[in-house]
N, C-alpha and C positions, 0 to 999 in steps of 0.2 A: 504494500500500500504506500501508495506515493503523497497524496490529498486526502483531507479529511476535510468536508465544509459543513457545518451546522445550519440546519434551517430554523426558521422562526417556530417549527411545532414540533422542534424537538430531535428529527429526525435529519439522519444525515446519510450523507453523498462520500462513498471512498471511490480513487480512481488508482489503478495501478497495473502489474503484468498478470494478473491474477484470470483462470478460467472460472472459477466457481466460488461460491460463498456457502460455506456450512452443506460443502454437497450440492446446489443447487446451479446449472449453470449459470453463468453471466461474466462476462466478456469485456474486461478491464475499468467498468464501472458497476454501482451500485445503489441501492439507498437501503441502510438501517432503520429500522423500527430503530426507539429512546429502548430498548427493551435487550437492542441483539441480533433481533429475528430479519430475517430479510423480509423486506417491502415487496411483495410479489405484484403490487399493483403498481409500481412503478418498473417502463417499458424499458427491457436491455434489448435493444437492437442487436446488438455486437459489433465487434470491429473486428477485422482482418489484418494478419501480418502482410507488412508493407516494408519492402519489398519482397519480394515472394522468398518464403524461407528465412525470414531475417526476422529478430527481435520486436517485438509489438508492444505495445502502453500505451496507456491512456498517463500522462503526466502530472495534470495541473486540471482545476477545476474553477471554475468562477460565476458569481451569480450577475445577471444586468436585470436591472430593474425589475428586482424580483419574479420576473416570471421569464425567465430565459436563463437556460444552465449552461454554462459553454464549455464543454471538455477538450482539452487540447494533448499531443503526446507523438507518437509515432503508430500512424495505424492509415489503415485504407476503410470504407466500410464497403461492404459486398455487393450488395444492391444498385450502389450506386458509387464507381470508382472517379468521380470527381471529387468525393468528400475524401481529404486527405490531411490527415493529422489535425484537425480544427471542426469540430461540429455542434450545433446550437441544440438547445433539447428543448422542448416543453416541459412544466414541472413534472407530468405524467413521464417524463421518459421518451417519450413520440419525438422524431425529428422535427425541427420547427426550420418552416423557410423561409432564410433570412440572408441569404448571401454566401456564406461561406461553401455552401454545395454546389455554388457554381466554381469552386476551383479548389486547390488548398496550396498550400509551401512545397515547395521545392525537398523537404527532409523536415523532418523530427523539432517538433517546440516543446521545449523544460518547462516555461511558465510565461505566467498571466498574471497582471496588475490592471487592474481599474482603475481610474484615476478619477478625482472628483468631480469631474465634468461628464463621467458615463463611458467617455471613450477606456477601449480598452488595449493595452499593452504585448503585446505578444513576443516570447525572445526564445532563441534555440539555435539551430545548426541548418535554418534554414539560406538560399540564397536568393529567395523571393515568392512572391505570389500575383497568380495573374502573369497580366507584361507588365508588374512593377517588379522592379529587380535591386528591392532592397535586399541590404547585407546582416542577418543574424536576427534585427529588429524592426517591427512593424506595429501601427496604430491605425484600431480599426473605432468608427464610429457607432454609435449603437446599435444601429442599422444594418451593421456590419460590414459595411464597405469600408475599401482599403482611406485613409487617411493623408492622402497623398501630398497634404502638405509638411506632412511629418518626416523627417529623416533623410529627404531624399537630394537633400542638399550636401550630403557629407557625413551624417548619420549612422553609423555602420562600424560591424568591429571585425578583425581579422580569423577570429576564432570562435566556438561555438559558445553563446551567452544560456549560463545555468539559472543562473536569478536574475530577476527583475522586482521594482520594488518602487511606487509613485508613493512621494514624500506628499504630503497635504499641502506644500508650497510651491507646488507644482514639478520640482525637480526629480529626475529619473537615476535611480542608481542600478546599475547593472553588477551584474559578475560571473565568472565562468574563463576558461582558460587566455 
């Protein structure tokens, strides 16, 4: 288990390399019962190993405006091979469409920062998404599209970014090799 996020009723979200919980399948994410038990009513799609035969996660997990869950990590989902490492959920678990399945990164993101303005932070070993062809790091709007006024002036780091971390003063502190 990589993420743990607590929801308002108690119940929480783990993300990580994991096939199953207490026996039950479900496929690098989840949601506890306050209790333990696994939340059978919240929807595991699953994710696929991405690239084929290589290591798969779910990494990082974050809430936007309370009703959108956005898991990020190293994964493809099956159904539909444009979602790649980045996908938005409905609290039920259900994919919600919102942008990001029309494309994903280039490789694998560690993590997620929200920032107080809604937009959100994304950082890993990616070298872009779309034909934006940011380096490591990317800001997407709540909406989910790319943030192109972000980063793309010089923005970028030479090695893969582990953390990310939006300071309430707006500034971004990174870290990773």
């Amino acid at each position: 288990v990589y993420d743990i996020v607590l929801q308002s009723d108690g119940k929480f979200i783990i993300c990580g390399d994991f096939t199953q919980y207490n026996g039950a399948p479900r496929s690098g994410y989840a949601r506890i019962n306050p209790n333990g038990t696994l939340d059978y009513s919240f929807t595991n799609i699953g994710i696929n190993e991405y690239p084929y035969n290589y290591y798969y996660s779910v990494q990082d997990i974050e809430f936007l405006n309370n009703d959108k869950i956005v898991i990020a990590g190293n994964f493809l989902k099956g159904a539909n091979p444009n979602i790649k490492n980045i996908m938005c959920l409905n609290l039920d678990g259900s994919i919600r469409s919102v942008g990001f399945e029309q494309s994903g990164t280039t490789s694998a993101i560690y993590s997620m920062a929200k920032q107080s303005d809604g937009k959100l932070l994304v950082a890993g070993d990616f070298l872009g998404i779309h034909h934006y062809g940011n380096t490591r790091i990317l800001r997407f709007y709540e909406n989910a599209s790319v943030d192109t006024t972000f980063g793309f002036a010089g923005t970028s780091t030479n090695e893969e970014v582990h953390a990310i971390c939006a300071q309430p003063d707006g500034k971004i502190l990174v870290g990773g090799n």
